[in-house]
N, C-alpha and C positions, 0 to 999 in steps of 0.2 A: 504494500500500500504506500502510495505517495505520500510523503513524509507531514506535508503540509494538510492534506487530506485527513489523514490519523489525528493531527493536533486539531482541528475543528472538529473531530468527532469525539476527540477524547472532553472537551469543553463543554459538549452538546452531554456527555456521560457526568461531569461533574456539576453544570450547575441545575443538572434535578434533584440534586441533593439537598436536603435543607441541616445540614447534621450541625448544630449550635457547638459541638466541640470541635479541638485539634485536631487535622489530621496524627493518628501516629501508629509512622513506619513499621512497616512490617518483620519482623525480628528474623533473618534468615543468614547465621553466623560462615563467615568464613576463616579458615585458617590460615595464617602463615607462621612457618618454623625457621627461625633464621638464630644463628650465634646460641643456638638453646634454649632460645624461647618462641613459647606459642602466642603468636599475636591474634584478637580474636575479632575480628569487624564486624558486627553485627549487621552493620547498614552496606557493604561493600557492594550490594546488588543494583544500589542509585548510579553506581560507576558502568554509564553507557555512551562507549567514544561513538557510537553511531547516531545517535541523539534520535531513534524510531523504537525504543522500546513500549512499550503501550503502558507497561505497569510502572514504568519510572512516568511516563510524562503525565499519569491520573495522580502520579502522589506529587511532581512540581505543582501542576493546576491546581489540584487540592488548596497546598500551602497558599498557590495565588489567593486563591478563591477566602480563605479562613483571614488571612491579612488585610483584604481587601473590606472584608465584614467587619474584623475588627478597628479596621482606620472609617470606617464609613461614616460613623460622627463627623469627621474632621473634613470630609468631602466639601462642604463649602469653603473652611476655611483654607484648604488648596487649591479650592480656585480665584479664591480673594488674594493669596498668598502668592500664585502664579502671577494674578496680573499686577500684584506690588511690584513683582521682577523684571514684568514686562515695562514699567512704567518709568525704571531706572532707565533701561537700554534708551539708546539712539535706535530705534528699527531701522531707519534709512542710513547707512553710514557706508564710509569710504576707506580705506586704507591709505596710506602713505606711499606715493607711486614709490618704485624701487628704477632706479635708471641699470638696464643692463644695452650696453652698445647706443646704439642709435633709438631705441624706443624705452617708455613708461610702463612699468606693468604693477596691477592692483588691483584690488579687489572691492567689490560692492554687496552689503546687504541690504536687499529692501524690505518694508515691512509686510509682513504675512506670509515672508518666504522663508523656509527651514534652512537654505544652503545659500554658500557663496556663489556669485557671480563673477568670472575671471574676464579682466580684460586688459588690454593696452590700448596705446598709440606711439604712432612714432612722432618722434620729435622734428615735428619743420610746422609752419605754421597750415593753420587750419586743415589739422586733419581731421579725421571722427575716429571715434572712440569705437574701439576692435572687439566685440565680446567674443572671444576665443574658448571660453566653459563653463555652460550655465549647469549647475549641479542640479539646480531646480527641473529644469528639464530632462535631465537625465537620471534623474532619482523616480521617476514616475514608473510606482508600479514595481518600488522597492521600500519596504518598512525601514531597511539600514542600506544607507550610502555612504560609503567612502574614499579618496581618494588618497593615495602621496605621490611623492617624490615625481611633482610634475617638473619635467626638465622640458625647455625646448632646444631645437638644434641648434648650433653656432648661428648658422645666415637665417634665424627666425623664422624659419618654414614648415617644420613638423614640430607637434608635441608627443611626448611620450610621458605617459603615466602609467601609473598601478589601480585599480578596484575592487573595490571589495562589496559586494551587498549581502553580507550577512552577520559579519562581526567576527569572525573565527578570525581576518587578518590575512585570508587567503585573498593575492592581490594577484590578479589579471593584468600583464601588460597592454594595452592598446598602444596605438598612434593615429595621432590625426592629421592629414594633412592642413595646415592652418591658410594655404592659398585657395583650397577649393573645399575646408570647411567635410571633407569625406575620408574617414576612419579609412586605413586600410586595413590587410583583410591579417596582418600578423597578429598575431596574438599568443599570447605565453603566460602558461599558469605559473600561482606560487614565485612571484616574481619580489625583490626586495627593495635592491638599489638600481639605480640606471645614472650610465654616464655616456656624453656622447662623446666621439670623437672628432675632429676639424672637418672629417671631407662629409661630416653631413649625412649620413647614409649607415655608418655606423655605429652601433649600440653595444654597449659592455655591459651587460647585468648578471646578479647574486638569484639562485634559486634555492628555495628551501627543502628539507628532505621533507618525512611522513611525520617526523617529530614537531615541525617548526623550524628544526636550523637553518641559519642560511650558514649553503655550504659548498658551494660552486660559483664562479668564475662563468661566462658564457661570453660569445662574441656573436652580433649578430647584426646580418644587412638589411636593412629596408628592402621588402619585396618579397623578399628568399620566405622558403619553405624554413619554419623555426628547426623544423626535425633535422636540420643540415647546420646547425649553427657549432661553429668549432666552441670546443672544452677547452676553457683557457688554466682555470687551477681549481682544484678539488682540495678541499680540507678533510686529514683523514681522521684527525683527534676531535671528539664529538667534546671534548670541550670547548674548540673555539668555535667564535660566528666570522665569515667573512661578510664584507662591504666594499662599496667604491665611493669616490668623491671625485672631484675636481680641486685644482688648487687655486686660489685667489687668483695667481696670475693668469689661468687657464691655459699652463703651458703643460702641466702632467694630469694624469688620472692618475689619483694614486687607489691602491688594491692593500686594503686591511685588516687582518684574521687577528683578531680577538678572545680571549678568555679573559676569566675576572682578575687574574694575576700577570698575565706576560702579552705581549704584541710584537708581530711583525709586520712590516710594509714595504712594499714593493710601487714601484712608478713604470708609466710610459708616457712617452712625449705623444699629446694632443694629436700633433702632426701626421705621426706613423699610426694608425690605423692596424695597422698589420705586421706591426714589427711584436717583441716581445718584454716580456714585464721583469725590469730588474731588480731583482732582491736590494736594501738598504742596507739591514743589518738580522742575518737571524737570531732568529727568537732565542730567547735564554730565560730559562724559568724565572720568573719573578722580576725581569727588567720590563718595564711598560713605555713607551716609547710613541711622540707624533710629530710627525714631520710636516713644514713648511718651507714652499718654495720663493726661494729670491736670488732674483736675479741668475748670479753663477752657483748662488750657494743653495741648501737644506738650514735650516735653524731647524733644530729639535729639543724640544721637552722631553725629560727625560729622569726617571728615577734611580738609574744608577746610580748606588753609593751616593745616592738624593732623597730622603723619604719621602718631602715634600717637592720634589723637581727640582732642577738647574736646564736652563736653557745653554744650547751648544749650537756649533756651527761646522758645516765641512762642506768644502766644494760637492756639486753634483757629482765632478768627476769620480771623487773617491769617497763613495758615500758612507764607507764600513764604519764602525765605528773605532776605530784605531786612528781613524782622523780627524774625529770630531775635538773640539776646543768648547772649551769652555766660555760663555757670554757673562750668563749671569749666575753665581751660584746658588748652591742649595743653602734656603737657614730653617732651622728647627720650627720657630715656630708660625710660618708664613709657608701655606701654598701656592705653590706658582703654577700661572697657565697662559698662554701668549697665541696672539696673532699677530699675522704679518703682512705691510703693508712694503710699498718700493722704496719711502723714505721713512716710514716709521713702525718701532714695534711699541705693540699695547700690549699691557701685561696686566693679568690679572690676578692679584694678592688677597688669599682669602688669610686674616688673621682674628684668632679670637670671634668665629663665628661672622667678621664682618667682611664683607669682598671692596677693594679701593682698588679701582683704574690708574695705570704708571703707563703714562707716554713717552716713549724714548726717539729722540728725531736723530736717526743714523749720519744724516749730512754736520752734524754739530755737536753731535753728541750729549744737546740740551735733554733733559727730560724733569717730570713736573708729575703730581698728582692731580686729578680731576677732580675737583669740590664738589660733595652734593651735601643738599641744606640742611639734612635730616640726622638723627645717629643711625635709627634702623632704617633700614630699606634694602633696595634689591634693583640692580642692573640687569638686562642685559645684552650686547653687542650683535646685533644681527641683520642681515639682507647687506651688509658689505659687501658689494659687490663689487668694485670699482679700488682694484688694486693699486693702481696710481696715484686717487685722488686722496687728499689731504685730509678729506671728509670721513668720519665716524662717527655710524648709526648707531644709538643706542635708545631704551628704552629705560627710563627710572618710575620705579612704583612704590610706593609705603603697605603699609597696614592704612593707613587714614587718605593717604594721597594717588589718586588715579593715576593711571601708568601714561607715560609725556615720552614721547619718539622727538628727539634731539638729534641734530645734528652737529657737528663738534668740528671747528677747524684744527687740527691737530696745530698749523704753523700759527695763525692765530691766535688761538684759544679762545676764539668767538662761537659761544654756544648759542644755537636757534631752534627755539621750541616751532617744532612741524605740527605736531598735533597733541592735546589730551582728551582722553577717553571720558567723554562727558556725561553725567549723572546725576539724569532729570530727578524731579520730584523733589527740586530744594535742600538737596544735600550741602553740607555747611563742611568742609576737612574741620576749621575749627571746635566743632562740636565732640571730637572724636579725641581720643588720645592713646601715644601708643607708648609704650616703654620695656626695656629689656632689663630680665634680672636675672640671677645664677644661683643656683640649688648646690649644694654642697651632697654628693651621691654617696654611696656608702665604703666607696673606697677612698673618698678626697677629691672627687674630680668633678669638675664643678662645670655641671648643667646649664646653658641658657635656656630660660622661656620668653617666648618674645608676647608680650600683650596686649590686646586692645581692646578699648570698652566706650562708650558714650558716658560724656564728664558728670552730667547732669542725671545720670541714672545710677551711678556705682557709687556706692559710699563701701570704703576698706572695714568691712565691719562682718563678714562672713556671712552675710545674706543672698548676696546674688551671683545665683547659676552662672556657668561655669563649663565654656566646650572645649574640652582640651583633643587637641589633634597631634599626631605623631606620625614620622614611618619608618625612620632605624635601618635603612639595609640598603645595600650595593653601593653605597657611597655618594647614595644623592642626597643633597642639602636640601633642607625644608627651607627655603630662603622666605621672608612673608612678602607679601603680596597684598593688592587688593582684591577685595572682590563686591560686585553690587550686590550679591544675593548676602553677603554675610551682613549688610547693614539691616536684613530682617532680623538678626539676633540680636546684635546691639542698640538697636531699635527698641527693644522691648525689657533692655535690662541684661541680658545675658550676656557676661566677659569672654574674650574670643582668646586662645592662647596654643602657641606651637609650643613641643617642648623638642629642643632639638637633641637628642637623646644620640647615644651613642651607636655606629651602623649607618650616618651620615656620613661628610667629612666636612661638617660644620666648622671645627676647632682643628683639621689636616688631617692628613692619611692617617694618624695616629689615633684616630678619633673615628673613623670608618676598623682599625684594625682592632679595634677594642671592642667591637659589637658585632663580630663573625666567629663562624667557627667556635673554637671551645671557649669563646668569652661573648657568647650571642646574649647569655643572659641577663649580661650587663645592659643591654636594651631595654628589656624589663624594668629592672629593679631602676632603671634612670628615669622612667616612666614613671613609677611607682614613687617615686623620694619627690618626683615633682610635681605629684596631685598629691602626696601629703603637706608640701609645701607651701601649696598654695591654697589649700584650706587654714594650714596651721597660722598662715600668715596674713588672715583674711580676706585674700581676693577672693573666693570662692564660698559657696555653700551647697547646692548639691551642684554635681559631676556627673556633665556629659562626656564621653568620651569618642572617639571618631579615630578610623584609622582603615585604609585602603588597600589592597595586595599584600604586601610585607605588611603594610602597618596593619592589614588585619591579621597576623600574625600577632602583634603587638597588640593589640586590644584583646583576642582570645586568649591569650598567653596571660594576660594581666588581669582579666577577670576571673579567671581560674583561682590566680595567686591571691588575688586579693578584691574579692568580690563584693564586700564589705562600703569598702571609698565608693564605689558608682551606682548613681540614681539610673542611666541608662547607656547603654551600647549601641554604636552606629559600627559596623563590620560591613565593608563596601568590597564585593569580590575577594572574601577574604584568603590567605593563605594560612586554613585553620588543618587541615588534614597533610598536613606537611608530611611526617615519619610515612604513609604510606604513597604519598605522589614522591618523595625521594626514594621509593624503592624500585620506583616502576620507569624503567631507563628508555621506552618508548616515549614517555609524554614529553610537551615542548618544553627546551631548555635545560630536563634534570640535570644531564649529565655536566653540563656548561657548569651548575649551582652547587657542584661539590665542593667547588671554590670557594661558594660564599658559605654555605652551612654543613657543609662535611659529608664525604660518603656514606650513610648508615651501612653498607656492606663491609665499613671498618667496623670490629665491636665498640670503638673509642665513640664513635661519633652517631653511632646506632643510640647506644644507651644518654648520649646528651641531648641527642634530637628527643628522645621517647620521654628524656625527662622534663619537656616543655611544650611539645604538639601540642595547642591549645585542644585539638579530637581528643588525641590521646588521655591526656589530663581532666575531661571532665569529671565530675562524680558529686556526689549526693549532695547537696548546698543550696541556702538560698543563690539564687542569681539575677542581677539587675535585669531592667527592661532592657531587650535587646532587640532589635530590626537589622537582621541581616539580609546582604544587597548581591544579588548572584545577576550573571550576564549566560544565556543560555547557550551561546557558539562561541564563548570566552574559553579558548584553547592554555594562556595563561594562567589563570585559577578557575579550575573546571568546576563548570555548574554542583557537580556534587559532592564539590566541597564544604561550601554553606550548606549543603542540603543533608549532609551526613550529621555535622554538625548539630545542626536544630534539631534533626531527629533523636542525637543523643541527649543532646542538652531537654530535649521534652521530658521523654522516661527516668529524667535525673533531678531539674530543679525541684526544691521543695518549697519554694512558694509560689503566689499567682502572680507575680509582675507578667507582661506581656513576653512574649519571644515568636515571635517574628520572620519569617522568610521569603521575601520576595525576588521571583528570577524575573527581567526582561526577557520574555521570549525571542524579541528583535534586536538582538544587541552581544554582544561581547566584552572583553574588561573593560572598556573606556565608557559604556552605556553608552544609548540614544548618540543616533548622528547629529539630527536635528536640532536646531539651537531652542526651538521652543520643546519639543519633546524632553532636551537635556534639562528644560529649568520646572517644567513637571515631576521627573524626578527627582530636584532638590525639595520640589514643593512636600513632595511627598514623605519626605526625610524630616525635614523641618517642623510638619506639622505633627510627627510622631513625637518628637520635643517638647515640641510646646504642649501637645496632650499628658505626659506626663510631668512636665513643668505646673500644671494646670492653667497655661497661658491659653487662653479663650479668643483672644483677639489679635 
């Protein structure tokens, strides 16, 4: 039976149901024996990578169907809630054109349309404006659309993108012709990155295996049969992921296999089309390594005998590493990360949780730091396109302050605000405040939380709510941001606060290396000191908590331990059944993630994983309100992982708070394509909040 077919009959099976209780899962144990021990899933029959079994998809709708009854009070208030959100946004708005060559390219949303609209012009007077991909129009007669990694060709004539309409991430290469507006007829599944080459005709792209990896190399002509396109480089260690890029100057494509510890990169010149790709420097465990072209030379980042980087240099000619020199060195405690422009490098210093822009002008050897007005906030440098020019695009955004696309004369130091993201309905930044503080963790090592709340609603007095957000893993920085939907929370009284917990590299690598592997728990417990923290110090009285992929990891992990602190749980595609998707070397990624959370087929890191799986760890206790958030062809945290979850967490809490399970049936990890669909689903998040906040309005 067609798979879509099955899901509207199974719908038509579930809502004649009138059953006023929980769905709960049906108990059908399976075993695993691994290191001497019997591991026992009760729920492991929700695990359907085919996503057509009848009896998993009556127990998702089920859960739909029960969540749905139970938020149904609140159905007005998320649509009153939705169109608060709507009423923030600019719906007509424009991007900031990006100059690439001879023409403007940017984007348009109008209002009542879900997707972008892609367009240019070229630069000479009175041309008209090119709309080269309306998503609206090509989204018709799809619940999920998505696109990347739109490149067009050197002389502006084809586009080549990826698509995706279901959310699993499985992207379709197309090309369009952009002169006569007609697709041809290539097309390539499981497609990741695309680079072109000069003569136009030529495409380099990354395909994935059955796991998710990207893991090949491909060369291919405009026209040709794909079945004929040459194997450029195959990655045999399912730890790394390869990619391609182009370099600022656009004179190589560089070719990049990655794991979470070591890299290697390889180049070929634009030009040659058909020549081949040479090695930089190989790989050597634990060196990480990213190359930038200029001029004659490579500048590379680089962590050797660098924890936190030293930038180096070496002719292209001799690009091994036995040549490279030294630029700028490595310091303890400042991470370094750099782009490169033909007369200037920008460098970017994360210290102390804070990131500051270093311009260095190669012709003079002046260089200077960038001022921004703020203490907390967050940069960052992108659509540089224009390797020559003196000019640097960045974007600066707060907790309080809308995100502002500048342009920056590096020889100058004349900054020109291009645009701020503006946010109707009489928002005031004055009325807002935001501030950073540090928790003292239970080894000594001290925690930022970054804060923010509306002045006139918070008194330090331990009365008001309290949504603390986290995510601790692979080395990304919780930087804050704004956001217009968060001012429904502090709107109403509720303090907004990131804790950046160790498993980022907020404070440098040393700060990412403290929250993996056999010191993952430090994630937690940094978690944990900083919602005691913040209670004990009265910003807080009850405890939201909120946390996504990894960080849902970190929220089931920390309600287990300490289920006591939290009024309720927001768990968004969480990664809660961790100890059994690290056993199973088929799914996307495992194997790449030994890196970051340890083999369990070692017994070392089997019994540290099993001693924190938030699955693993449930058991008999009260447990906060909890609404967990599943994506149904979400191939990163698979739908039955929430759903295994809930299912235990049902037959285990001992009291009646709510618990929660909702899948997007059209959607994968990122949720909803759609920008008004995406803010339905905060709606529906938010008003779970404020229902047990007992915030009414």
């Amino acid at each position: 039976m067609n798979k879509f077919l099955l899901l509207m009959t199974t719908i038509i099976v579930i809502s004649c149901s009138n059953d006023p209780y929980p769905p709960i899962a049906k108990v059908s144990p399976d075993t695993t024996r691994i290191h001497g021990i019997e591991l026992i899933d009760n729920y492991a029959w929700l695990k359907d990578k085919t996503r057509e079994n009848r009896e998993v998809l009556d127990y998702i709708l089920a859960e739909n169907k029960y969540t749905n009854k139970m938020l149904k009070k609140t159905e007005k208030f998320q649509s009153s809630l939705f169109r608060e959100f709507v009423d923030r946004i600019k719906e007509n708005d424009q991007s900031v054109p990006i100059k690439i060559d001879n023409y403007l390219y940017y984007s348009k949303k109008e209002k009542g349309k879900q997707y972008s609209i892609y367009c240019r012009k070229l630069i000479k007077p009175n041309t008209k404006e090119e709309v080269y991909l309306d998503l609206n129009q090509l989204s018709k007669g799809h619940e999920f659309y998505s696109v990347i990694e739109m490149k067009v060709s050197p002389d502006h004539n084809f586009l080549a993108y990826g698509v995706d309409t279901t959310g699993a991430e499985d992207y379709t290469l197309v090309i369009k012709d952009l002169s006569t507006e007609n697709y041809l007829k290539d097309r390539i599944p499981l497609v990741n990155d695309i680079a072109w080459a000069n003569d136009n005709k030529t495409i380099f792209y990354s395909t994935s295996d059955q796991a998710g990896r990207s893991y090949k190399i491909n060369k291919h002509k405009i026209g040709t049969d794909p079945q004929i396109d040459k194997l450029i480089f195959t990655e045999t260690d399912e730890r790394f992921w390869v990619w391609l890029s182009k370099t600022k100057d656009k004179k190589f494509i560089i070719l990049g296999t990655d794991s979470k510890t070591t890299t290697e990169r390889w180049f070929l010149n634009t030009d040659d089309a058909d020549g081949e790709f040479q090695l930089i420097e190989p790989r050597i465990e634990g060196h990480d390594y990213d190359v930038f072209s200029h001029e004659k030379d490579f500048y590379i980042v680089s962590n050797k005998n660098a924890k936190n980087n030293k930038l180096m240099i070496t002719s292209i000619q001799k690009p091994s590493r036995e040549y490279w020199q030294e630029v700028i060195p490595t310091r303890s405690n400042v991470l370094l990360n750099a782009d490169v422009y033909k007369n200037f490098l920008v460098l970017t210093e994360r210290e102390r949780g804070i990131e500051n822009m270093r311009v260095i002008n190669l012709k003079n050897d002046e260089e200077y730091y960038i001022d921004f007005p703020e203490l907390i906030y967050s940069f960052n440098t992108w659509n540089n396109t224009e390797y020559d020019s003196p000019l640097l695009r960045f974007t600066y955004e707060s907790l309080v302050t809308p995100f502002v696309v500048y342009d920056f004369n590096m020889e100058t130091k004349e900054k020109t605000k291009l645009k701020q993201q503006e946010v109707l309905g009489g928002f005031d930044p004055r009325e807002y405040s935001s501030e950073r503080i540090f928790v003292e963790a239970e080894d000594g090592s001290e925690i930022p939380i970054s804060i923010v709340y509306k002045k006139d609603l918070f008194q330090k007095d331990g009365r008001n709510p309290l949504y603390l957000t986290a995510y601790g893993a692979y080395g990304d920085s919780s930087d804050p941001y704004f956001s217009t939907t968060r001012l429904s929370l502090l709107n109403r009284g509720i303090v907004y606060a990131i804790a950046h917990v160790r498993g980022g590299k907020e404070m440098g690598e040393y700060w990412y290396d403290q929250g993996k592997m056999l010191n993952k728990k430090n994630t937690f417990t940094d978690f944990i000191a900083c919602a005691e923290h913040l209670k004990e110090k009265k910003y807080a009285g009850k405890l939201i908590i909120d946390g996504g992929s990894a960080g849902g990891l970190l929220v089931g992990a920390v309600t287990n331990m300490r289920s006591d602190l939290f009024k309720g749980v927001i768990a968004d595609v969480p990664f809660v059944d961790m100890l059994n998707s690290m056993l199973d070397p088929n799914l996307s990624a495992v194997v790449s993630e030994y890196e970051e959370w340890g083999n369990p087929n070692d017994q070392i890191y089997f019994d540290y994983i099993r001693s924190y799986s938030p699955y693993e760890n449930v058991i008999p206790q009260d447990y906060p309100n909890i609404l967990a958030l599943a994506g149904f062809y979400d191939t990163r945290v698979n739908y039955w992982e929430p759903a295994k979850w809930v299912a235990k967490l049902r037959v285990n809490k001992t009291n009646d708070n709510l618990l929660l399970l909702h899948t997007n049936m059209n959607a994968g990890h990122g949720g909803s394509s759609g920008r008004y669909d995406y803010l339905k689903e905060i709606a529906l998040t938010y008003t779970f909040v404020f229902d047990i906040l007992k915030i009414e309005k």
